[in-house]
C-alpha positions, 0 to 999 in steps of 0.5 A: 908235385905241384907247390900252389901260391894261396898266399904269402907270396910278395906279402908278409902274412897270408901264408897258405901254401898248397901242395898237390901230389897225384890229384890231392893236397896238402895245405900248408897254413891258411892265414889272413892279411888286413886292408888298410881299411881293416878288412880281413884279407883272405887267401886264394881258395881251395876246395877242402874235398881235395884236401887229405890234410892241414898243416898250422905252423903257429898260432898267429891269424896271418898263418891260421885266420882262413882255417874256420872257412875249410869246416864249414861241411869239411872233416879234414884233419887239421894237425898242430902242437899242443900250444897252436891247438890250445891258443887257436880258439882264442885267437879265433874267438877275438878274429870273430868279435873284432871282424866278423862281419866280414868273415865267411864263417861263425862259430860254428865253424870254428868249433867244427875246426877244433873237433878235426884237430890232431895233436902232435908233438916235434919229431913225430910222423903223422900221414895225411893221405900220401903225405908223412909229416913231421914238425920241427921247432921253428923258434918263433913263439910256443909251438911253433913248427917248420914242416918237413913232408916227406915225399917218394923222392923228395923232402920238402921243408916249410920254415912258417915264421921262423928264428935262430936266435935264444929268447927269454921265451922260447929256444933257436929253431932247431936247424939238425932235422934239416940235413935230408931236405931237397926242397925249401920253403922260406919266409923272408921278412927280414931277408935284407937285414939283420937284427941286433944282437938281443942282449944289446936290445934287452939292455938298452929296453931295460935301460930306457925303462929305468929312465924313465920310472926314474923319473915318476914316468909311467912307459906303455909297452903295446905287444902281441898277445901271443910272444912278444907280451910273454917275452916283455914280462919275462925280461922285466921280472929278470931284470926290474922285479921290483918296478910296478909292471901291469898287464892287461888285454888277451895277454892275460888269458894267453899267460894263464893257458901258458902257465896252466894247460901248455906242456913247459917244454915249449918254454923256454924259460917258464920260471921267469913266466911264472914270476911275472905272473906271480910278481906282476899285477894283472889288471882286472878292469876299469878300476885297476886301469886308472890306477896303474896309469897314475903311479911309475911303472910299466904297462904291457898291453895289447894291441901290439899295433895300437889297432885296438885293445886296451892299448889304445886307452892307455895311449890317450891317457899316457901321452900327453905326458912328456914324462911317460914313454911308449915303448913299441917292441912290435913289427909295425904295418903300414898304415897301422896307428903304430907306424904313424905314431914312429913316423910322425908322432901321431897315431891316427891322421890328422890326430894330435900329437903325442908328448910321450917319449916314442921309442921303439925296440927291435925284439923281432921273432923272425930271423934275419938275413944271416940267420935264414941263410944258416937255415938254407945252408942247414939244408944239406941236400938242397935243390931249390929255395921258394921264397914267401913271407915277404915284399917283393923287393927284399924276396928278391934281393935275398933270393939273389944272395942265395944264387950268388953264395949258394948257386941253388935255384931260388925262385920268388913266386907271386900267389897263385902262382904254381911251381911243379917239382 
């Protein structure tokens, strides 16, 4: 077998991971990073002829932004959860509108892709030419799923995004189907660190929030469409019911599939979703805009990045305003107007500053150190780690700490890189 490197490699995001075994292929995601400049970033190519089958492991554009290239004449199955096949069109349509004129595909593509769509729950087997396939709960966000493949002689595991820790949203990563693995395959985004403890974090938002309605302040909390929005709302409908809470942005639609086509058992806790979407106020256009940034409360908006979306709007009318708040509650690119606004209070350059109390919040979905070392740890029968999904120089430390507490070969590729077993 031959594990290629497409993407992800020395990058968090871009996951694509190809899998050759006697002349053919398994594609383990395909997904996209951003420029500087906001130019899509695509994966190394692989000519779909060659492939017998692909793999999502969640809904997000840096694990299945590049699929819609493969269908431009391809038929090849693309296998997922309910949740990853129900939210992708979405995520697909707005990639489309925001940056297709840099996309090698259309709509028709994407409409190709979702007619080779094979629907499959955890735990079921399903092949792909030689390859068996199984997923596993990756604790990430709805649907997300660590890949086991099963082999002659080995078992390989693809964790995609992956978390160990209970949400509001969705259940720990589900570590007991990891006993016969051989082979792993890792993210490590926070491979150096370890996050604090989530109810810390959860009291401390809730604490800050009540700060600041307290005192005739309205917070803006810009968040992922797909996760961390949910999860916010969830939170205040637990622990503020009874604050105005507006949401607004692709976060809307991705509630209403959530709550009406997605199976609750990819939910955590989907009475409390089903309260903010009950309690909370939808906003439905400019006239709802305006409203809710004239009284307390709290704005739940996309995007998580403040790289467009109605964020952005609120943003301008909200910070100038010592008596609002944003509350960032997102992981924060480089050279993203988020991280400007963390790092020098500013979210563009040369742009002015911002009045608004800055704050942001570490509701990270992907494990940290400790808890990517109890997935390598799970793995029973483990021989080799093979680290992705992350820079470089915390790939590296994290694959020394695997050497030194495990002393298993940890190898940290860079992409196109290939790696034979």
């Amino acid at each position: 077998m031959k594990i290629r490197i497409l993407g992800s490699g020395g990058e968090v995001g871009r996951a694509a991971i190809e899998l050759e075994y006697n002349g053919r292929s398994l594609l383990l995601d395909y997904g996209i990073n951003f420029s500087e400049e906001d130019i899509p970033l695509l994966p190394l190519h692989i000519p779909p002829k060659k492939i017998d089958g692909i793999v999502a492991s969640h809904v997000h554009l840096d694990h299945i932004g590049a699929i819609p290239m493969l269908y431009i004449t391809g038929k090849t199955p693309l296998i997922l959860t309910q949740p990853t096949r129900i939210l992708s069109r979405l995520m697909w349509e707005d990639f489309l509108k925001i940056s297709g004129h840099y996309l090698p595909f259309e709509y028709t593509e994407v409409l190709n892709t979702l007619y080779c769509m094979k629907e499959v729950d955890y735990h079921s087997l399903v092949e792909a030419g030689k390859f068996i396939i199984e997923l596993v709960s990756a604790g990430h966000i709805p649907g997300s799923a660590m890949i086991k493949v099963y082999l002659r002689n080995k078992t390989l595991l693809y964790t995609g995004d992956v978390n160990t820790i209970e949400t509001k949203l969705v259940s720990p990563a589900e570590l007991t189907s990891l006993n016969d693995v051989n082979i792993v395959i890792t993210e490590a985004t926070y491979g150096n660190v370890d996050h604090p403890p989530r109810s810390f974090i959860e009291k401390l938002f809730i604490e800050s929030v009540r700060e600041v309605v307290d005192e005739g302040g309205t917070v803006l909390v810009p968040a992922f469409s797909v996760g961390r929005s949910q999860e916010i709302l969830m939170l205040l409908a637990q622990k503020l019911p009874h604050i105005n809470v507006f949401y607004d942005g692709m976060v809307r639609t991705v509630i209403d599939l959530m709550l009406r086509s997605i199976d609750k058992k990819y939910l955590n806790m989907p009475h409390l979703l089903e309260k903010a979407s009950r309690e909370f106020y939808r906003i439905r256009g400019w006239e709802d805009r305006r409203k809710a940034i004239k009284q307390p409360g709290v704005i739940v908006a996309s995007a998580g990045m403040l790289k467009g979306g109605p964020s952005l709007y609120y943003l301008r009318k909200l910070g100038g305003s010592s008596r609002n708040a944003i509350f960032l509650v997102s992981f924060q690119a480089p050279s993203t107007p988020g991280r400007s606004l963390l790092e020098l209070g500013r979210p563009f350059e040369g742009g002015g500053k911002i009045k608004a109390r800055i704050e942001w919040f570490d509701f990270s979905s992907h494990a940290g150190k400790s808890g990517l070392m109890q997935i390598i740890k799970a793995a029973k029968s483990i021989e080799k780690v093979i680290i992705v999904h992350s820079d470089i120089d915390t790939a590296r430390e994290y694959a020394e700490n695997i050497r030194k507490e495990l002393g298993v070969e940890t190898i940290v590729p860079s992409n196109g890189e290939e790696i034979k077993i």
